[in-house]
NULUM-456186 format. One record per residue: x, y, z of N, C-alpha, C in turn. Coordinates in steps of 0.1 Angstrom, whole numbers, plus 2048, in hexadecimal, padded with zeros to 3 digits. Layout:
! residues N
XYZXYZXYZ
...
! end
This chain:
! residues 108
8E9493C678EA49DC5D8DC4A2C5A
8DD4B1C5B8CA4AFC548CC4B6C4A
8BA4B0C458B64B5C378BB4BDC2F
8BF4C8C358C44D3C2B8D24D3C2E
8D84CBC348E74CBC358EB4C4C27
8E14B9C218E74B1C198DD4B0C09
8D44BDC0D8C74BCBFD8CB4C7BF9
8D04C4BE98D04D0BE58C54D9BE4
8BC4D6BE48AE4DDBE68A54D6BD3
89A4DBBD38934D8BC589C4DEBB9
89C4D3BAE8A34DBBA289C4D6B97
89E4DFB8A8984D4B7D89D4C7B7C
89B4BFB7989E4AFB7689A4B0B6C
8A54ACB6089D4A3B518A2499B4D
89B48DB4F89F47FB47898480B38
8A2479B3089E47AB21894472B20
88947CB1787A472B15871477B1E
877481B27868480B3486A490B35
863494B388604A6B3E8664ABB46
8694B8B468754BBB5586A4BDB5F
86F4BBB6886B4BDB738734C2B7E
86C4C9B908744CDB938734C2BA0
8814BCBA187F4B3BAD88C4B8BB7
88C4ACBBF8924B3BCE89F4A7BC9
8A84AFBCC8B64AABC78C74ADBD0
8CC4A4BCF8D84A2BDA8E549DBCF
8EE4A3BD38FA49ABCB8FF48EBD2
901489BC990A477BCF91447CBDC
91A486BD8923487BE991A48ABF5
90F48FBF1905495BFF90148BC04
8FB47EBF98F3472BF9901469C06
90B469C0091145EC07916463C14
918472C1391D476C26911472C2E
903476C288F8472C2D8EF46AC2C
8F545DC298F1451C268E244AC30
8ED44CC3D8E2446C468D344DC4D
8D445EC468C8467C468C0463C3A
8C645AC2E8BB45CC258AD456C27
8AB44CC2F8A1447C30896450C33
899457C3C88F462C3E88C471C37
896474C3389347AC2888E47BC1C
88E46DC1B882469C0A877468C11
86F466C16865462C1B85946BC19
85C47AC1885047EC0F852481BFF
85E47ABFA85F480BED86947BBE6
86D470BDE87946FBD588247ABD6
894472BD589B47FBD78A447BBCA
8A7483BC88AF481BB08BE480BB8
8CA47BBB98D4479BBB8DF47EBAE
8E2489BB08EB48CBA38FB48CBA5
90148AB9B90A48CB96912495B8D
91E49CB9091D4A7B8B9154B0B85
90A4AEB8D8FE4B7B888F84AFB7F
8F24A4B7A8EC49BB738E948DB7E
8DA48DB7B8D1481B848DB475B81
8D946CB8D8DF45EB888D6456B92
8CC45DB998C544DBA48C1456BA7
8B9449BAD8A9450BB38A744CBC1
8A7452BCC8A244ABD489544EBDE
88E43FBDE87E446BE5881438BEE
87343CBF686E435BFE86D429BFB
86941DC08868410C0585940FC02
84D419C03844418C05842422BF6
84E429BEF84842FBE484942ABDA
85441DBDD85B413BD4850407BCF
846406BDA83D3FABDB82F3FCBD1
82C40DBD5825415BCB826413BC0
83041ABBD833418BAE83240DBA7
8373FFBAD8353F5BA78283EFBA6
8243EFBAF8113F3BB380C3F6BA1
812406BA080840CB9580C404B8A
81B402B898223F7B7D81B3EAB78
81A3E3B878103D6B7F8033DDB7C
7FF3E6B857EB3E5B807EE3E9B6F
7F73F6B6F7F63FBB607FA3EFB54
8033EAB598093DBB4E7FE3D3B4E
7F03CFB547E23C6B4F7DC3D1B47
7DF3CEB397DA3D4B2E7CA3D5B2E
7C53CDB307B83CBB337B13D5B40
7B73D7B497B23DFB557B93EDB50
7C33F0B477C83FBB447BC403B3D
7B13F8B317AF3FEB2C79C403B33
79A3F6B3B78E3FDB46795407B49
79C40AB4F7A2418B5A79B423B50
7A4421B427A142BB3D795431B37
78E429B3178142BB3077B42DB3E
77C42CB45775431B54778441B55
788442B5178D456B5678445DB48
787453B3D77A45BB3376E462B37
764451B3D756454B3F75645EB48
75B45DB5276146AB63763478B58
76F479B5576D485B4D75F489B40
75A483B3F74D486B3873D487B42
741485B51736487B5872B47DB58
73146FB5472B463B5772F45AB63
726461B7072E459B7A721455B82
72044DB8C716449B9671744EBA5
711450BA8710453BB5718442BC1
721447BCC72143CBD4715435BD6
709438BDC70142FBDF6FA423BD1
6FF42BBC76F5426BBC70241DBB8
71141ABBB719418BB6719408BC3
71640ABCA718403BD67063F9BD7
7013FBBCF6F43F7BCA6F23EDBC0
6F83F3BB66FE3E9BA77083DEBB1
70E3E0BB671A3D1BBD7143CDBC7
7073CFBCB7033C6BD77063CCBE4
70B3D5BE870C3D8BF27063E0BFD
! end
């Protein structure tokens, strides 16, 4: 089955609490005639699985799944959340080093 036999194409998505957005979206009947194409079809991009016209699942990659939880732990060490942020501070205020002089300070 391909891609456009079974994507509804991009639509708004809104989950309560978060911003709409416009993602790439399939109904639950498209998702299960073409079950064994989804693997490759998520792979550049989460696809919103709706119902009646309302999201109910999400499906991504094995490798977008790993990501995210990636960003989940770094962000949950409160302590490195809050270096991070004071780092996008100093960066957005034009306090940065050069690579060599960065690679200098650590020895290397």
């Amino acid at each position: 089955m391909s891609r456009s036999a079974v994507m509804n194409g991009h639509k708004s998505v809104h989950f309560p609490g978060a911003p709409e957005r416009l993602m790439l979206t399939m109904s639950i009947t498209n998702a299960r005639k073409g079950f064994l194409d989804l693997p490759e079809l998520v792979q550049d991009e989460p696809v919103f699985v709706t119902k009646h016209g309302r999201p109910v699942m999400t499906l991504l990659s094995a490798e977008q799944y790993e990501g995210m939880l990636e960003t989940i732990e770094i962000l949950s060490d409160q302590a490195f959340a809050k270096r991070l942020q004071k780092s996008i501070e100093q960066a957005k205020a034009g306090k940065t080093v050069s690579l060599a002089e960065a690679a200098a300070r650590m020895g290397l």
